[in-house]
N, C-alpha and C positions, 0 to 999 in steps of 0.2 A: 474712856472716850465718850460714855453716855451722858455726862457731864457739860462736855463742849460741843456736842451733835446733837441734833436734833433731827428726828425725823418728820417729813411731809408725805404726800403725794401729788404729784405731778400732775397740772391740768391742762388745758391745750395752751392756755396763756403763757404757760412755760417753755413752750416748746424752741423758741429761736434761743434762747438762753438755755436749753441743755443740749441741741443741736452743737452752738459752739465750744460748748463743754466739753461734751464728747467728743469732739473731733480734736480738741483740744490735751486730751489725755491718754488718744491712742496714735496719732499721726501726726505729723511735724518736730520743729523744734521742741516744742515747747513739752510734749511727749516724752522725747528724748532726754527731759531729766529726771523720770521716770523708770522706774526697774518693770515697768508693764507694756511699754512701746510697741508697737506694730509698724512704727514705720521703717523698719530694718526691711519689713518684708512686704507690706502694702505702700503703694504709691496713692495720692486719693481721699477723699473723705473715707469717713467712716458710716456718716448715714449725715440724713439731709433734713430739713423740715419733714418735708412730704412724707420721707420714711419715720418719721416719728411720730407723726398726726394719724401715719397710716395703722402702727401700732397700738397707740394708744387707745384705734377706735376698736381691734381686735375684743371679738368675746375674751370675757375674763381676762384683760389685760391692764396694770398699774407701772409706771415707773416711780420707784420710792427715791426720795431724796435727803440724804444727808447734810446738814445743813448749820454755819453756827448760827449762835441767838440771834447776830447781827441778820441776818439771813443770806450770805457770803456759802455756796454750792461749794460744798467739800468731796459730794460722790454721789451716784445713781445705779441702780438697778433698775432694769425691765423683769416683768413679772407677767406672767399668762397660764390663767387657771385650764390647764387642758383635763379631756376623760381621765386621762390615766395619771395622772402628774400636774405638779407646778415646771413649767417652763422656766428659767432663769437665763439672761442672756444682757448684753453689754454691761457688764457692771463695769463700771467707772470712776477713779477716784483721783482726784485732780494730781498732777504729777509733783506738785512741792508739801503735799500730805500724805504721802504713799509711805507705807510703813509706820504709821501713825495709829493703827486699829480703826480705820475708816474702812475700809475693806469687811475687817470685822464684822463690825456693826453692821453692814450691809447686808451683810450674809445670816447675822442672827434674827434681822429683821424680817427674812424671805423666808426663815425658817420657820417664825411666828405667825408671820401671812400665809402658810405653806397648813399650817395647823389651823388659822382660822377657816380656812376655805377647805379643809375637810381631808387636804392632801397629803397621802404620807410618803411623799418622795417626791423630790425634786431631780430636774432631769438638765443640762445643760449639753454644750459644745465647744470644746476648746481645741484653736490650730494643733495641730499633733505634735511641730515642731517646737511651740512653746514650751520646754521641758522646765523652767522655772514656774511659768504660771501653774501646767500640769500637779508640781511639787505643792506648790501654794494652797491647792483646791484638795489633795489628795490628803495633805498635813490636815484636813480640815472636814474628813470622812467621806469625800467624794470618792466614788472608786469608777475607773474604765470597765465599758461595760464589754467591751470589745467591736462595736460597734463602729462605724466609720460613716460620713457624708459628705458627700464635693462639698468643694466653699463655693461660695456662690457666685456666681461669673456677672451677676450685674453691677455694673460699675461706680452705679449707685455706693456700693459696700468698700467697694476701694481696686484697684488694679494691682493682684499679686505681680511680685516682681518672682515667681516661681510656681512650681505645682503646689498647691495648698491642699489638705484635705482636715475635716474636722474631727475630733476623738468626740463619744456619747459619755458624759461621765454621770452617774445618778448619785444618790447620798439617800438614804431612808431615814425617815424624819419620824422621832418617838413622840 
């Protein structure tokens, strides 16, 4: 995959272009040809400018981009250097390259960002009911820490079409 990807990182100029990316790869149609969907269960965006301008200005916070030469957005990560952990959260991988090792690379990237930045564990959150993506992250040395968090009721995030709550999964990073 390292081959036909390329990685960047994301700067505010980016942002209405991975706004519709993202929104692009977890909700609606176009989602839906995707084995990562949320729109079974979210109604909604996923996150808007604001909320991604709002992240991006976060301490220690990058969204990395997977990208080919042409420079044509194949996937994204958010990434937030916290005390204790690297944070990870909406990775993204456009829905007609899923299953491709974009995903991958994504995750070996956050893992090397995760080591430059001094951190040896990363920490994420995934819906509980997502039992495939759960498999995906778990196949991939992330383990449930047993830990749980509402989903978040701002609308901004999307309107569950049911109760939602989020699993803590961490991965220690050598």
């Amino acid at each position: 995959m390292s081959a036909t990807c390329l990685l960047r990182t994301a700067t505010s100029a980016a942002v209405p272009r991975l706004a519709h990316f993202v929104n692009q790869a977890y909700r609606g149609e176009e989602a839906r040809k995707g084995w990562t969907t949320e729109a079974h269960l979210l109604d909604g965006q996923r996150i808007d400018e604001a909320g991604l301008l709002d992240m991006l200005a976060a301490p220690g916070a990058t969204f990395l981009l997977a990208q080919t030469p042409e420079g044509s957005l194949l996937g994204s990560v958010y990434l937030q250097a916290r005390p204790d952990c690297l944070y990870l959260s909406m990775l993204a991988v456009a829905p007609a390259r899923q299953a491709q090792g974009v995903g991958k690379f994504l995750l070996a990237a956050a893992e090397d960002h995760a080591r430059a930045q001094g951190c040896g564990l990363i920490r994420m959150t995934v819906i509980s009911i997502r039992t495939e993506l759960l498999a995906y992250y778990e196949r991939r040395g992330y383990r449930r820490t047993g830990a749980t968090e509402p989903f978040p009721t701002d609308p901004r995030f999307g309107i569950p079409r049911q109760p939602l709550e989020l699993l803590v999964l961490e991965k220690v990073i050598v």
